[in-house]
C-alpha positions in Angstrom: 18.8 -5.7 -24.3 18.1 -1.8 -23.4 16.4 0.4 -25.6 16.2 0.2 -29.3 16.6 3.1 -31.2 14.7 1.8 -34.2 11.5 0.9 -31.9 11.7 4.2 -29.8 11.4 1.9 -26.9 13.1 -0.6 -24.3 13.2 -4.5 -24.7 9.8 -5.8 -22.5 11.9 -7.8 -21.0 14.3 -4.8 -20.1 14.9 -4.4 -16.2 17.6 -1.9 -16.6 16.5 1.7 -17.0 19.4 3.4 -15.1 22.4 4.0 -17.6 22.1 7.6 -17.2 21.8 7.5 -13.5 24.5 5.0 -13.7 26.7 7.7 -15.2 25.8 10.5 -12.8 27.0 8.5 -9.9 30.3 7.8 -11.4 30.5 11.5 -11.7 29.5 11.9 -8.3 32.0 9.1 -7.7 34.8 11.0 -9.2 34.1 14.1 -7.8 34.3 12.5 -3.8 38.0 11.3 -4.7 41.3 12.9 -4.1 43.8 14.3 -6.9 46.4 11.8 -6.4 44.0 8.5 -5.8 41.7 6.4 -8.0 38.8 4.2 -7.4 38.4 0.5 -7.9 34.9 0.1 -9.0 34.3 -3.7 -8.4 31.2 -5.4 -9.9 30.5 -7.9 -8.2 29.0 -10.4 -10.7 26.0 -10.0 -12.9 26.9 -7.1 -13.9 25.7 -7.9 -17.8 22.9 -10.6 -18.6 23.8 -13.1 -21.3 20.8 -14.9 -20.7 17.7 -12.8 -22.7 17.5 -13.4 -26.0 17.5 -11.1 -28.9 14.9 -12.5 -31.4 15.7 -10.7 -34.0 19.7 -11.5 -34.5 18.9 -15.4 -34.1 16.2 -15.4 -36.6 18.7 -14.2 -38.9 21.5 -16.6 -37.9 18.5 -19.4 -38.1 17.2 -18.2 -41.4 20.4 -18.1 -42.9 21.6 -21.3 -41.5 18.3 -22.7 -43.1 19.0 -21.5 -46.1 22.2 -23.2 -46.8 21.0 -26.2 -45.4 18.1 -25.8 -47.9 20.5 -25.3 -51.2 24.1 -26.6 -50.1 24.8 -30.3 -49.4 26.8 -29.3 -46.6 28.1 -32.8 -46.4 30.3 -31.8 -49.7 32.7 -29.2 -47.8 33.7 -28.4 -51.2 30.5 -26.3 -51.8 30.9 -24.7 -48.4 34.1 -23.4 -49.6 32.4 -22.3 -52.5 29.6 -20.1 -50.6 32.7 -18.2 -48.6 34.2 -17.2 -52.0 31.1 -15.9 -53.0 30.4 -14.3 -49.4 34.0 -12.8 -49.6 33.9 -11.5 -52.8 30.9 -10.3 -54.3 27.9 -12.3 -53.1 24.3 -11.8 -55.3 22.2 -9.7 -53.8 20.0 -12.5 -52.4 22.8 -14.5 -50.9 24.2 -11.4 -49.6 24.6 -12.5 -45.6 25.1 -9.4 -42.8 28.6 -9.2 -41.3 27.0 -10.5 -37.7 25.7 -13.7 -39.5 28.4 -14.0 -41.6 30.5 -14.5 -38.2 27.9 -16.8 -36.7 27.9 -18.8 -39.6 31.5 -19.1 -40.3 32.5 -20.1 -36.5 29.8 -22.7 -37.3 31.9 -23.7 -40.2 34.9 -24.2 -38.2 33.6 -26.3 -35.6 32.5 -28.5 -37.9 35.4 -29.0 -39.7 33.8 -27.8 -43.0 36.2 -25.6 -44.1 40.1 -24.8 -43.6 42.2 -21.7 -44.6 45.6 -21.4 -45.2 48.4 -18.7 -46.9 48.5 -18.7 -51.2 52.0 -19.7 -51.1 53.9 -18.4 -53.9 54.8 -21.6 -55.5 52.0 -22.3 -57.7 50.2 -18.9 -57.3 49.0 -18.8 -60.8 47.3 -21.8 -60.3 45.6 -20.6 -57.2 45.0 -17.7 -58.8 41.4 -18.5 -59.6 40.3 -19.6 -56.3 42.2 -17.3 -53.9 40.1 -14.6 -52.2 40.5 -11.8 -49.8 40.0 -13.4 -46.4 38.6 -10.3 -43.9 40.7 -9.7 -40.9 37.9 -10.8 -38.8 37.0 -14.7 -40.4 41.3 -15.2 -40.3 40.9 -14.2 -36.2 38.3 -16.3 -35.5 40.3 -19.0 -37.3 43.0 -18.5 -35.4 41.4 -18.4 -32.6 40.1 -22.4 -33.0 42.8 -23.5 -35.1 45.9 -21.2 -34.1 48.5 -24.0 -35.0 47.1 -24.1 -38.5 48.7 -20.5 -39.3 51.8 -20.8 -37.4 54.4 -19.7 -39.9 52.0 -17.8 -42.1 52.3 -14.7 -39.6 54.0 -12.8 -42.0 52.7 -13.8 -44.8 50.0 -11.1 -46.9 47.3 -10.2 -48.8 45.1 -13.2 -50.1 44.2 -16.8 -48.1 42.9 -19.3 -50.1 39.6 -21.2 -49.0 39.6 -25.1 -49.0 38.0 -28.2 -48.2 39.7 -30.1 -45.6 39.9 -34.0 -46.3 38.2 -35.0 -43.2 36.3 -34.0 -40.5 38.3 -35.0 -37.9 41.3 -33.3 -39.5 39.6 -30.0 -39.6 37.4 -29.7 -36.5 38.8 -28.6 -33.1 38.8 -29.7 -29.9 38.3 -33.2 -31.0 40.0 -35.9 -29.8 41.9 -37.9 -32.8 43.0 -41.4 -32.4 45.4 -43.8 -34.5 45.2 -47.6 -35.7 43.1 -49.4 -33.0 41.6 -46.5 -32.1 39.8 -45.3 -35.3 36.3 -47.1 -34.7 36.7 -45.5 -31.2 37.4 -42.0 -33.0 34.7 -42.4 -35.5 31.7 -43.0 -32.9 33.2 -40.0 -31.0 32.5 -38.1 -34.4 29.2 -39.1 -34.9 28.3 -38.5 -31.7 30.0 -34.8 -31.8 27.7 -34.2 -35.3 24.8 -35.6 -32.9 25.3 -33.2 -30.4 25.9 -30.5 -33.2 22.6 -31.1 -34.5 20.6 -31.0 -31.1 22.2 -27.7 -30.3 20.9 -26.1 -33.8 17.4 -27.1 -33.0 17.6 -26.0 -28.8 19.1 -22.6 -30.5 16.7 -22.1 -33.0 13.8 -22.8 -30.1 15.6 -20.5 -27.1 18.8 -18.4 -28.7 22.8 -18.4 -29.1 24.3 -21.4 -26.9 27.7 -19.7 -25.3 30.6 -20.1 -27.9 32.9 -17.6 -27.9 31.1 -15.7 -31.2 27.7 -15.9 -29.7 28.4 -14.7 -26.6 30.1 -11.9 -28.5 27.1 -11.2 -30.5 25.0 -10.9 -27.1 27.2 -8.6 -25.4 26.6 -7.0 -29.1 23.4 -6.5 -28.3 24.1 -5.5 -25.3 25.7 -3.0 -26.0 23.3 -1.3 -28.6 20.5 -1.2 -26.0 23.1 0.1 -23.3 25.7 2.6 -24.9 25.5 5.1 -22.2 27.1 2.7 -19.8 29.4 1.9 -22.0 29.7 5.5 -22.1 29.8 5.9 -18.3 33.0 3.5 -18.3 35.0 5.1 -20.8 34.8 8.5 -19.0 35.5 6.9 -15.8 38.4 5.0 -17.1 39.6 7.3 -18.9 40.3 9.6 -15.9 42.7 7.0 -14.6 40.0 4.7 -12.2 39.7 1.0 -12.7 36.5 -1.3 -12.8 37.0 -5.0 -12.1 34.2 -7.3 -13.1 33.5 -10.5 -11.6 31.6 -13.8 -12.9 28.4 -14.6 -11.9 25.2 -17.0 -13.0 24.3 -14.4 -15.6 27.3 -13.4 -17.4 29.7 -16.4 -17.3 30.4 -15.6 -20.6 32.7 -13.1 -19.7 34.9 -16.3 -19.4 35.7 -15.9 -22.9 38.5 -13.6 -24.3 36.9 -12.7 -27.1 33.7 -11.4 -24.9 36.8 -9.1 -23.0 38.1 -8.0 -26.1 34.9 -6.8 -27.6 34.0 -5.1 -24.0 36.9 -3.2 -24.4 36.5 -2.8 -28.2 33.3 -0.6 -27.1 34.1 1.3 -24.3 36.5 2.5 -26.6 34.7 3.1 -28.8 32.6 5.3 -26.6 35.7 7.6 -25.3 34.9 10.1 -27.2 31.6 10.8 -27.4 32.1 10.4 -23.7 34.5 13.2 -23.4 32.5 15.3 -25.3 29.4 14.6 -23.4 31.8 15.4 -20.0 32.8 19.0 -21.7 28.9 20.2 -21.1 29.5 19.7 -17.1 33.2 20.4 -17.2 34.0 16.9 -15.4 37.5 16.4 -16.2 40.2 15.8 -18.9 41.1 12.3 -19.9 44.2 10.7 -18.5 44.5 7.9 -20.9 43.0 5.1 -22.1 45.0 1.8 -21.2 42.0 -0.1 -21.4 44.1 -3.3 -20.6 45.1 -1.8 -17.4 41.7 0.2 -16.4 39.4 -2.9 -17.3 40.2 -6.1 -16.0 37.9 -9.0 -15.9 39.3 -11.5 -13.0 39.9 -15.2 -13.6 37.6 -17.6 -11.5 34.8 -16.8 -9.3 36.1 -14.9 -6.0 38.5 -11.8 -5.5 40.4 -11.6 -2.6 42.6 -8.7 -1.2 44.7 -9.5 1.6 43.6 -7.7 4.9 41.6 -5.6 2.9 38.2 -7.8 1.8 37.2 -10.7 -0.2 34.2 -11.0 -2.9 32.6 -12.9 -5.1 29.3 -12.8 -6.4 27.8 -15.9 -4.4 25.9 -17.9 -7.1 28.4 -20.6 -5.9 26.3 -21.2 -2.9 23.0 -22.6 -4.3 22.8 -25.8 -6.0 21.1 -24.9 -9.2 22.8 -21.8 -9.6 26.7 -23.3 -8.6 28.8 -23.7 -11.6 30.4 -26.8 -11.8 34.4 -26.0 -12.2 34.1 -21.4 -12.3 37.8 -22.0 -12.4 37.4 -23.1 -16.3 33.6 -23.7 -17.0 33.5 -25.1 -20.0 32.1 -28.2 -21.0 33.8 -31.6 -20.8 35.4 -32.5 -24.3 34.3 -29.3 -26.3 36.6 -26.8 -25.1 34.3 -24.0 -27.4 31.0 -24.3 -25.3 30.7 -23.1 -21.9 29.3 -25.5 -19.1 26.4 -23.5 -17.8 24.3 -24.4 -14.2 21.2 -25.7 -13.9 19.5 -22.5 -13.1 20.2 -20.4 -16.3 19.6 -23.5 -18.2 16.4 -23.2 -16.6 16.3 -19.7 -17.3 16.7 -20.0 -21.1 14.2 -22.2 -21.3 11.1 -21.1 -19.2 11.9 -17.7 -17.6 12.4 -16.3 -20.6 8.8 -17.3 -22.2 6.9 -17.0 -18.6 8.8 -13.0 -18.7 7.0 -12.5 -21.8 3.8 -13.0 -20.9 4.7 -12.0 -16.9 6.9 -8.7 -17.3 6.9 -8.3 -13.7 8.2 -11.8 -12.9 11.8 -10.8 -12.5 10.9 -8.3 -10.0 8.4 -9.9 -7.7 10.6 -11.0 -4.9 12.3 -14.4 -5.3 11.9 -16.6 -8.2 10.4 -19.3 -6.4 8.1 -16.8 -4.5 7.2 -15.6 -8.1 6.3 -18.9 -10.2 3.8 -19.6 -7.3 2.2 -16.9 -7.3 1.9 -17.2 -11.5 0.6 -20.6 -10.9 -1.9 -19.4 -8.2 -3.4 -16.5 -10.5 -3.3 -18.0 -14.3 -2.7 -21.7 -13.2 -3.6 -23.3 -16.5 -1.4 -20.7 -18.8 1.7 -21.2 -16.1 1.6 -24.7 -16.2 0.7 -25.0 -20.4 4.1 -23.1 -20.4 6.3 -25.3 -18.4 4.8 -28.3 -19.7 5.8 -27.1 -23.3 9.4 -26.2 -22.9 10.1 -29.5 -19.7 11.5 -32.1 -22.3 13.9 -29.3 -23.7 15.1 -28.4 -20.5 15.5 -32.2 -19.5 17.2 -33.1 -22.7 19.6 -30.7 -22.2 20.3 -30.8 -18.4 20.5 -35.1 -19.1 23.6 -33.6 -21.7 25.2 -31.6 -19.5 24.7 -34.3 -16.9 25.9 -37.0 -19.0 29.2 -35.0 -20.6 30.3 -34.9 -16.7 30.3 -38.7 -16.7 32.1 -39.4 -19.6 35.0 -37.1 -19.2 37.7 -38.6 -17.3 38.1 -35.7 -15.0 34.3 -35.3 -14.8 33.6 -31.2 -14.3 35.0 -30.3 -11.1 38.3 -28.1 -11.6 41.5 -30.5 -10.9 44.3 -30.0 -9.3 45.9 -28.0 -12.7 43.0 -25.5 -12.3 43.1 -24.8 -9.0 46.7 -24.6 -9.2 46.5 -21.9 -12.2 44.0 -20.4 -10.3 45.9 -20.0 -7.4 48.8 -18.3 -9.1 46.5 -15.8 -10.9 44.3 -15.3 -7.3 47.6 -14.9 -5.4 46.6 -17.4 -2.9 47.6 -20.5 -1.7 46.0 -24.1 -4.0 44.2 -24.7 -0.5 42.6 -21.2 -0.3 41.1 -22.3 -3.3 39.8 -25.8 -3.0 39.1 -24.4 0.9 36.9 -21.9 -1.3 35.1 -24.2 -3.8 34.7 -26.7 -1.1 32.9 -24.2 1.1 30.3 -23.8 -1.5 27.2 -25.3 -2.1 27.6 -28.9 -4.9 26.3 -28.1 -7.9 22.9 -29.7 -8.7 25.1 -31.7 -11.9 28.1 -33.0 -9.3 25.1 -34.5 -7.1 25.3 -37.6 -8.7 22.7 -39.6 -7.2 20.3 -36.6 -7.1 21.2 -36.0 -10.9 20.4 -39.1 -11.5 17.1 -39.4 -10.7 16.4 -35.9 -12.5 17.6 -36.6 -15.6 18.1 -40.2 -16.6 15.7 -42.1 -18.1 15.4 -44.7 -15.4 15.2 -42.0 -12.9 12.2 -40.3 -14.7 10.4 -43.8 -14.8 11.2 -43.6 -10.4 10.0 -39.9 -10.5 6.6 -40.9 -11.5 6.2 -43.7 -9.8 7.1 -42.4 -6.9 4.9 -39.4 -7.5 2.1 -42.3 -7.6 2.4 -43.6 -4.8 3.1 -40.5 -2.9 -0.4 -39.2 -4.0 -1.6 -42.6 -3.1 -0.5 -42.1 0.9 -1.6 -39.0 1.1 -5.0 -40.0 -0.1 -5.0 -42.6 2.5 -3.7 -40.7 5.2 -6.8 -38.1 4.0 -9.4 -41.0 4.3 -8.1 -42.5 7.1 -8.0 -39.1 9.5 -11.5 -37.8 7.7 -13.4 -41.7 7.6 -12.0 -43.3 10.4 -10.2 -41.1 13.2 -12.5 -37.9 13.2 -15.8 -40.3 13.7 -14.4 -42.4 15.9 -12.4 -39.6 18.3 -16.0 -37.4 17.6 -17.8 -40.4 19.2 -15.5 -40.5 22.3 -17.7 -37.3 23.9 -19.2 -38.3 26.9 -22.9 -38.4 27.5 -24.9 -37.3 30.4 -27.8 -35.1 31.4 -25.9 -31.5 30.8 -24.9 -33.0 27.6 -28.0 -34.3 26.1 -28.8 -30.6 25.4 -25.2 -28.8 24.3 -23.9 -32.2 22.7 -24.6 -31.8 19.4 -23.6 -28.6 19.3 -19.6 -29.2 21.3 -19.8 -32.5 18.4 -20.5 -30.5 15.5 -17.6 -28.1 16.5 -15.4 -30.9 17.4 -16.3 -32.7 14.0 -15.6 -28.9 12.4 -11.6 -28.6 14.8 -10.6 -31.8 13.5 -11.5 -31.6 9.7 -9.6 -28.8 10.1 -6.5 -30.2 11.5 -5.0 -31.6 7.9 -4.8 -27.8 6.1 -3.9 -26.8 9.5 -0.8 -28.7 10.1 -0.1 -27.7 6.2 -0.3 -24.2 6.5 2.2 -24.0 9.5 4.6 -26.5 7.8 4.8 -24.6 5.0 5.1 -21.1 7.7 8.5 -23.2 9.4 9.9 -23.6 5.6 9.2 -20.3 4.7 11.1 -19.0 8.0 14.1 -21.2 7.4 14.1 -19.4 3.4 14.0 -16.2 5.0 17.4 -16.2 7.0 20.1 -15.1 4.2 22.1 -18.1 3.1 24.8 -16.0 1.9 25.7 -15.2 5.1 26.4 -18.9 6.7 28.7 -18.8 3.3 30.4 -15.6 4.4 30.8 -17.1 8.2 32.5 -20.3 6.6 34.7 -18.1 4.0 35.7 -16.0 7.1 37.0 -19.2 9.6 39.0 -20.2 6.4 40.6 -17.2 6.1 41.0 -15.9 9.4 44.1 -18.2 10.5 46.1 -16.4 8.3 44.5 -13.2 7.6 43.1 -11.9 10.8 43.3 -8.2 9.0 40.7 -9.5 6.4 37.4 -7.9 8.0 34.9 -7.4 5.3 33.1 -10.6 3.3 31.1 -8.9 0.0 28.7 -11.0 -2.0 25.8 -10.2 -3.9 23.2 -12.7 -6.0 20.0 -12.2 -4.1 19.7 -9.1 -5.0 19.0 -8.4 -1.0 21.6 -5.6 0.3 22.5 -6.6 3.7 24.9 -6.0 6.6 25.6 -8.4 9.1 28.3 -8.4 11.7 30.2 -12.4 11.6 32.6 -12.0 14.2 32.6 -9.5 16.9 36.0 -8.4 18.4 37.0 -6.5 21.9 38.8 -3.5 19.6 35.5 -3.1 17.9 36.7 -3.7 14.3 34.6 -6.4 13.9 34.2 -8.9 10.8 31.4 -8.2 8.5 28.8 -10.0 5.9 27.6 -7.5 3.7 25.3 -7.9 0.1 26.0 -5.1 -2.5 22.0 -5.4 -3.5 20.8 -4.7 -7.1 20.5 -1.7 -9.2 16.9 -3.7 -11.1 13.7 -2.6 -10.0 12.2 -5.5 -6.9 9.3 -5.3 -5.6 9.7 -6.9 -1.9 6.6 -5.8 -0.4 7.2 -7.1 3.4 10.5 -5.1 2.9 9.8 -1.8 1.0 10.0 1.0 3.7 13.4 -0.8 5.1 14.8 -1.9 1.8 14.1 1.2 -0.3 13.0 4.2 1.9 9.6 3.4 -0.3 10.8 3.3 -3.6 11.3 0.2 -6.1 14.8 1.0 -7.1 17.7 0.9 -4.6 20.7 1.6 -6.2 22.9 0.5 -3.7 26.7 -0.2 -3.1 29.6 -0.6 -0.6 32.5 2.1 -0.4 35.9 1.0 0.6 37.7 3.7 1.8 41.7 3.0 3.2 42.3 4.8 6.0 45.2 4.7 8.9 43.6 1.8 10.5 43.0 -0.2 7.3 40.0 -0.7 5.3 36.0 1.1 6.2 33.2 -0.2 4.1 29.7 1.7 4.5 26.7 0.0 2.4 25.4 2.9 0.7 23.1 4.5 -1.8 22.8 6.2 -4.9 19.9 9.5 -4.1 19.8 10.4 -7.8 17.0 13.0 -7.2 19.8 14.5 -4.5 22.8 14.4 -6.5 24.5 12.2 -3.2 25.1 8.8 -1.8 22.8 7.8 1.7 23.0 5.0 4.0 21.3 2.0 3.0 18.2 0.2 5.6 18.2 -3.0 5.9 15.9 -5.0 7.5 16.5 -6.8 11.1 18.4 -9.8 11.2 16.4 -12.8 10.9 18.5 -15.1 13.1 
């Protein structure tokens, strides 16, 4: 969310500070390349994070959604229709509605199926006369975007749309199936179900933000960009001397799924072009090229980007359960094709990282989540756990819905054979590079279906505690048993005698002492094992299986990228005789982390890295360095890393 120019101040839950030094490294960037070549800046996923929450826009989505809740029987479309005349006309001054709402409120609209629009055709225009309005350009492209066989034909036609109430629901509302004759009851609980499921999401949004439609996740990158204009800045200067940025998905901004998100991304770096130009005159950095946005910003299909003999990346969120999406081919949810499927993780995210942040800035930033929460729940145990109590049914009510939509689908959520074969064609790769791909990665907590299950079905929760019960119940035995029965009896096993008689009380009390501490011995280096199997990278067994896949038939292909961790890394994954040997290597983060164990190495002391991998194309093919940013020095420096672990 950045800084806000009305609060003189960045978002407390900001971790992005750099958009300045973001842009002086593009410069730098520019500066290191030759007249007749451009750079492909390549983000490898999470570049933007949907998942933050700006208060203030959804308070005024939620108070205006209230409102006509409050003083519209919304069940009689025909007074919604009547409250968009109003809205595009000349509202009162107290039903006046911002623009940003007005879009929020009006894609609500259309997913319902409360309202249609259609062309005033000319027979009969004096009759329409009194109800016809001046549709904005933006409400008939969002309605085109839902319902774009509704205005085929009425292209060409201009000037003013009437409003109207559609006869039914299911007649008006897309992306729901309709059935005929025997299939109407079937239909009709469908429906209800859909307005079910409509409801629950207005209450989780009004408790934890926007879910991802294609108009919320517009408004968030929005926001975005109001808190972050100098990197959209950045990119329209560096575009617009001829380079190219590529962004990947990852866990954090799957919502760049959305064409309407990639629109309005390229909506503001244009935006931006000229102010950035200007800005570029003070330092004499070059004259713009163009600005093909199209062509300079592209945001690639799917989860992985692969260049033959040259490298392959993808951001690696794919590789751990709760952060896997389920089909990143086409992640949206089964039967609503207008809500994105997310993973476990940032469901997770939305509903307790974001409150425990609030009250823990530095949470983020304190090495790995899991790392993090402990050591929350060791220092302010009662306030950690009051949190996570208050926001677990949410969660579990919606992870049980995302679970559940996967079972009744007919082609649950992993991608079928139609989305790996698109895929394929877009990727320029074989299907079975693909499925090889997907397969390689890590099953998604939601595909796990016995382990989903338990989690988040009613039964399983009723097995959860129970076995939580009887869990506690060993362990309290085992307890009594070593402490009451084993320690006395193994303490009594010392042998008497006459040397004895005068040090045995002492060798019992210290053998009484070594075996009550055997228990929270054997816990300690159980817990020391597990933490040394956490420690190895997992990314890099993923880039060791991506590489056998590939290596048949692309030996040239020496460099596996991936990034998620937030841990830059280099590895070496196959060594050859020539020496060009096969790498594993981790881009890092540009956020503050706070890795104590690995400051010196990580970040020559500092808490900022800024770090990133330069391909260069040379006679012999492809050279990647990990790298980074020395803002203070005006140059690029190469990255520590700590010692392999394995």
């Amino acid at each position: 969310l950045g800084y806000s120019q009305d609060r003189r101040a960045y978002h407390p839950r900001e971790d992005f500070f750099f958009d300045d030094v973001f842009f002086r490294w593009l410069r730098w960037l520019d500066a290191q390349c030759a007249d007749d070549r451009r750079w492909e800046l390549v983000f490898a996923g999470d570049a933007l994070d949907f998942l933050p929450v700006d208060e203030l826009a959804v308070s005024e989505y939620v108070r205006e959604r209230n409102r006509r809740r409050d003083t519209l029987d919304l069940a009689d479309r025909t007074q919604v229709v009547r409250y968009w005349e109003r809205q595009f006309s000349t509202p009162s001054l107290d039903e006046r509605v911002p623009k940003a709402v007005q879009r929020l409120i009006f894609e609500d609209d259309i997913l319902d199926g409360h309202i249609q629009l259609e062309p005033r055709s000319r027979e009969g225009a004096s009759a329409q006369a009194s109800r016809a309005v001046r549709v904005p350009a933006w409400a008939l492209q969002l309605y085109a975007r839902y319902l774009p066989d509704s205005l085929v034909g009425a292209a060409a036609e201009r000037g003013e749309w009437l409003l109207r109430a559609p006869p039914s629901l299911d007649s008006a509302a897309p992306g729901i199936a309709r059935d005929a004759g025997p299939g109407e009851d079937q239909a009709a609980q469908r429906l209800s179900s859909r307005a079910a499921s409509r409801e629950d999401e207005k209450g989780f949004e009004q408790r934890y933000g926007f879910l991802p439609t294609p108009e919320k996740s517009a408004q968030k990158l929005a926001a975005i960009y109001r808190g972050h204009r100098v990197f959209f800045r950045a990119l329209a200067w560096f575009t617009g001397l001829g380079h190219r940025v590529v962004f990947l998905r990852g866990n954090h901004d799957l919502e760049l799924y959305w064409p309407s998100v990639q629109e309005r991304f390229r909506a503001f770096v244009a935006h931006e072009h000229a102010a950035a130009f200007e800005q570029a005159a003070t330092y004499g950095a070059g004259e713009p090229v163009s600005s093909q946005l199209e062509e300079r910003i592209i945001f690639r299909p799917g989860w992985f980007y692969y260049r033959r003999g040259a490298f392959y990346v993808e951001h690696g969120c794919q590789y751990e359960m709760i952060s896997g999406s389920a089909n990143p081919i086409r992640p949206l949810m089964p039967g609503n094709p207008w809500l994105l499927n997310p993973d476990v993780g940032s469901l997770g995210v939305t509903c307790f990282h974001n409150h425990l942040e609030n009250q823990f800035p530095e949470l983020e930033n304190e090495a790995n989540y899991g790392t993090s929460l402990l050591g929350l729940a060791r220092r302010d145990p009662f306030r950690t756990l009051g949190m996570i109590v208050r926001h677990a049914t949410d969660f579990v009510r919606m992870a049980q819905r995302l679970w559940l939509a996967g079972q009744a689908g007919p082609d649950g959520q992993e991608p079928d054979a139609d989305d790996v074969m698109h895929y394929a064609v877009m990727a320029g790769v074989e299907p079975a590079v693909v499925r090889g791909v997907y397969d390689a990665g890590a099953k998604p907590l939601l595909l796990r279906e016995r382990l989903a299950w338990l989690l988040f079905s009613p039964q399983g929760h009723v097995i959860k505690l129970l076995g939580l019960l009887a869990l506690a119940a060993i362990a309290a035995g085992l307890l009594a048993l070593w402490y009451l029965v084993i320690t006395p009896a193994l303490v009594g096993l010392l042998p008497g005698g006459l040397w004895f008689s005068a040090l045995g009380p002492s060798l019992g009390l210290l053998a009484q002492i070594a075996l009550w501490l055997v228990p929270p011995a054997a816990y300690a280096w159980l817990r020391r094992r597990l933490h040394g199997q956490e420690t190895d990278d997992p990314l890099f067994g993923a880039a060791t299986r991506i590489h056998r896949l590939l290596r048949a038939e692309d030996p040239g292909l020496r460099y596996v990228i991936m990034g998620h961790n937030h841990q830059p890394n280099v590895r070496p994954v196959a060594l050859r005789a020539d020496g060009r040997h096969i790498y594993y290597l981790n881009t890092g983060t540009w956020t503050p982390t706070f890795a104590e164990g690995k400051r010196r190495l990580q970040t020559l002391g500092r808490e900022v890295q800024f770090t990133f991998l330069r391909l260069v194309q040379g006679a012999r093919g492809y050279e990647a360095n990990l790298l980074r940013w020395n803002d203070s020095a005006g140059r690029a420096e190469p990255q520590m890393v700590p010692p392999d672990v394995a």
